[in-house]
Structure formats: structure tokens, C-alpha cells
C-alpha positions in Angstrom: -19.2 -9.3 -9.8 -19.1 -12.4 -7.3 -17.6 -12.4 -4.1 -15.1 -15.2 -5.4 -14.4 -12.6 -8.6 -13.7 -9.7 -5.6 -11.2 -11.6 -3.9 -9.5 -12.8 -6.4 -9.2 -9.0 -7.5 -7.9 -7.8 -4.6 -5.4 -10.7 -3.9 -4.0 -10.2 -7.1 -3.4 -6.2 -7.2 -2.4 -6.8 -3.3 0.5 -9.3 -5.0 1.5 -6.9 -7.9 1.3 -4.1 -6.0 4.0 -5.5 -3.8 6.4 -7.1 -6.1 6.2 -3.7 -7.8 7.1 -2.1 -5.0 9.6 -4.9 -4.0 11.2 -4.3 -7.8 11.6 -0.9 -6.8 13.0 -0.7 -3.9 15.1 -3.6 -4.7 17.0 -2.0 -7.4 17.7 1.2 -5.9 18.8 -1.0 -3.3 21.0 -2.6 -5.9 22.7 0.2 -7.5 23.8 1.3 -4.5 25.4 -1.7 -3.0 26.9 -2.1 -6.2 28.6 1.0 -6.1 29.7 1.0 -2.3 31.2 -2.4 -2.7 32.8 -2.0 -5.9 34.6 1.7 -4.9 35.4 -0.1 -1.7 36.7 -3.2 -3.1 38.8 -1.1 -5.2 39.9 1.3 -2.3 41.1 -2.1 -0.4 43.4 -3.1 -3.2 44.9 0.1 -3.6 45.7 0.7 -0.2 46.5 -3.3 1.3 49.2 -5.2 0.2 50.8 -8.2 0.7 49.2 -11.1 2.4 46.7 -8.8 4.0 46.0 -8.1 0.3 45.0 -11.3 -0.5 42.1 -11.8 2.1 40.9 -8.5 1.3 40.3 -9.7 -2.3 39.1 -12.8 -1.3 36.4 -11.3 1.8 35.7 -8.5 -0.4 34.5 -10.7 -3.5 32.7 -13.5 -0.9 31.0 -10.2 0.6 30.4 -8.2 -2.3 28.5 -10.9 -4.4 26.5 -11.7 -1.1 25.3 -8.0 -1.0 24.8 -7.4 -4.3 23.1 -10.8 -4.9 20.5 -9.8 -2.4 18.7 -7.2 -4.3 19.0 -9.5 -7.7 17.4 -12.2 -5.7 14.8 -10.2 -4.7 14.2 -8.6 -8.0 14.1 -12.1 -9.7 11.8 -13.4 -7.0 9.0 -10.2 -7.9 9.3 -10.7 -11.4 8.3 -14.4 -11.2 5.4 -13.6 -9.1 4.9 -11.1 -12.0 5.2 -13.4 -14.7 3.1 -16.4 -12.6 -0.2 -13.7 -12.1 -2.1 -15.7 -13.5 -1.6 -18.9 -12.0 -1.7 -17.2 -9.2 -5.2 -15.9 -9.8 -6.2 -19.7 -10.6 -4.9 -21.0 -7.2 -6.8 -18.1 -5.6 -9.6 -18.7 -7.4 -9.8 -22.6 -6.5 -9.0 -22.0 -2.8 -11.9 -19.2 -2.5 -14.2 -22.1 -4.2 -13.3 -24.7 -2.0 -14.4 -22.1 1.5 -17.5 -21.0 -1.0 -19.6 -20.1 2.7 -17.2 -16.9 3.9 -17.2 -16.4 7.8 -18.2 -12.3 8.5 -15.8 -11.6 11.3 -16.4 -8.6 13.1 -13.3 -7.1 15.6 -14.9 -4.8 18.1 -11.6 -2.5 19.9 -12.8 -0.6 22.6 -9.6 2.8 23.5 -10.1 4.4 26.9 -8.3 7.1 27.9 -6.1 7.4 31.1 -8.0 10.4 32.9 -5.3 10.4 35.4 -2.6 11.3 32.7 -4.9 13.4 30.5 -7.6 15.2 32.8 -9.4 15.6 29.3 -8.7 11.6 28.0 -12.3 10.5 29.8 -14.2 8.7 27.7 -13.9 5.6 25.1 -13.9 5.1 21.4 -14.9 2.2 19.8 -13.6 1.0 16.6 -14.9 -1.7 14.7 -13.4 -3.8 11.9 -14.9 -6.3 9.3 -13.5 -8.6 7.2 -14.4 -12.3 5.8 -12.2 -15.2 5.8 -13.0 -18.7 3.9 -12.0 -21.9 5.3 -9.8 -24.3 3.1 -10.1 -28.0 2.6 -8.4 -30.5 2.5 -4.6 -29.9 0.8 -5.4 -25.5 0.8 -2.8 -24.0 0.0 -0.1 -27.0 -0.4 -2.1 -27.2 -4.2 -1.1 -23.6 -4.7 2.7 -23.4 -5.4 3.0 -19.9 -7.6 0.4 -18.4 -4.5 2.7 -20.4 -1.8 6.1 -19.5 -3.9 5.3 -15.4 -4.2 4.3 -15.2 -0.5 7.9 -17.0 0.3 9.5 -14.8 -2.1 7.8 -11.2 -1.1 8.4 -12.4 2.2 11.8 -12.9 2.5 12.7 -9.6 1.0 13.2 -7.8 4.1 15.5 -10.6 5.7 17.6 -9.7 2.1 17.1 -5.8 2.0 18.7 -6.1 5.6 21.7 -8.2 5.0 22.9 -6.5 2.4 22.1 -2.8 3.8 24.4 -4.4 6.7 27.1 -5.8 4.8 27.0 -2.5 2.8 27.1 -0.1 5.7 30.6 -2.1 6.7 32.1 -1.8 3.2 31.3 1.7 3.2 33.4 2.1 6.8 36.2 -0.2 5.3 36.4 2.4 1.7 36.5 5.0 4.4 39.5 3.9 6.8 41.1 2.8 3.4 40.5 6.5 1.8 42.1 7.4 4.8 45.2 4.6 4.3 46.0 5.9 0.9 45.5 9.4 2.0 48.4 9.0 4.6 
């Protein structure tokens, strides 16, 4: 196997293995929200009314459909990076081509310990770390749109993950104080 075939090995199971995960995650994620925001939703109706009522309905869908359309995002998002793999392994494939001559990089960390704090911290440890990197041409990865597109994507999930755990978290407060309301 070539060092081109390697790569493109590797970058591929690195790319499935975290949509996979993404998918996961994502809809656990999912059913969750779903269920917070609908009992809540449900809980604000029952125990608002009048005008008050109304906004709930109308924050509480606005809200809702941004939390639960989070996780669906993200679970669309790994799926196409799923479904593009081997496109994906293509673009790889070309960009490792054009950056044929790989650079060995070598990253040399030196630790000391503080024998002030830790009497027995006196000496040094040395840890070194190899990798190779290729050089694009001209255009690199702007002719890769499935590669460009599932970085985005896998990318962006935690931004998503975290505005919907948020928006969650405050629907979960409201169902309280409103399990509360209808309690009283």
C-alpha cells in the first residue's frame, strides 16, 4: 500500500468515524430536546392564559423548532458526509497527489519539573512526535467541496449541540415553574 493509499485510509475512517459519532450523539441529543420542549410547551399552555398565553405559544414554537432542529441539522449534515465517502476519498486522493513529496515533521517537547514544588520533580522528559504533511497547489482544497463541506458540517456540530442543550436547559426551568403554576 502507497503512502497516498494510507492517507486516504486514514482520512476517510477519521471522517466516518466522526459523523458516526456525530449521528450518535446527535440523536440522543434529539430525543431529548424533543421531549423537554414538547412536555414544556404543553405545561405553558396549560398553566398561561390570556395574552401571556399567546407569546408563550408563539416563543415556545420559535424556540422549540430551533432546538430541535439542531440535532436534525446535525444528523443530516453526517449522513451527507456518509453518503459523499467516496468523493470524499477522490478529493483526498487528488490533494495528496498534487503534495506527492510529504514533509517528515518532527515536534521535539522537552517537560521539566518544578523541583521547588516537587523536591522529587528534578529531571526532564522528552517527548517526541512525528507526522507528515503534503503541500497543496494551486486551488487545494477550494477543488474539494464534499472534503470542504464535511469538515464545515462536523465542525459546526458543537456550536449546534450547544444551542440547543442551552435553549433546552431554559425550557426545562420554564416546565418546572409551570409544574409549579398548575400545581398551585
Amino acid at each position: 500500500m502507497s503512502e497516498i493509499d494510507a492517507l486516504v485510509q486514514r482520512t476517510t475512517s477519521y471522517v466516518t468515524m466522526v459523523a458516526d459519532r456525530v449521528a450518535r450523539f446527535a440523536g440522543k441529543v434529539l430525543v431529548i430536546s424533543a421531549g423537554i420542549c414538547g412536555l414544556s410547551f404543553y405545561l405553558g399552555i396549560e398553566a398561561l392564559s390570556g395574552g401571556i398565553e399567546t407569546v408563550w405559544i408563539v416563543l415556545g414554537i420559535v424556540f422549540g423548532v430551533i432546538a430541535i432542529g439542531g440535532p436534525l441539522v446535525a444528523l443530516w449534515r453526517a449522513g451527507s458526509a456518509r453518503r459523499h465517502l467516496s468523493d470524499i476519498q477522490r478529493e483526498v486522493r487528488a490533494l495528496a497527489e498534487q503534495g506527492i513529496d510529504p514533509t517528515n515533521t518532527v515536534v521535539d517537547t522537552v517537560v521539566v519539573g518544578d523541583p521547588v514544588a516537587d523536591p522529587t520533580a528534578g529531571s526532564a522528559i522528552v517527548l517526541s512526535r512525528q507526522f507528515n504533511s503534503y503541500s497543496l497547489g494551486p486551488g487545494g482544497v477550494q477543488q474539494s467541496p464534499h472534503l470542504a463541506e464535511a469538515t464545515r458540517s462536523l465542525a459546526a456540530f458543537p456550536f449546534q449541540i450547544l444551542v440547543t442543550i442551552g435553549i433546552t436547559t431554559v425550557f426545562a426551568f420554564l416546565g418546572f415553574i409551570f409544574l409549579i403554576a398548575l400545581a398551585l
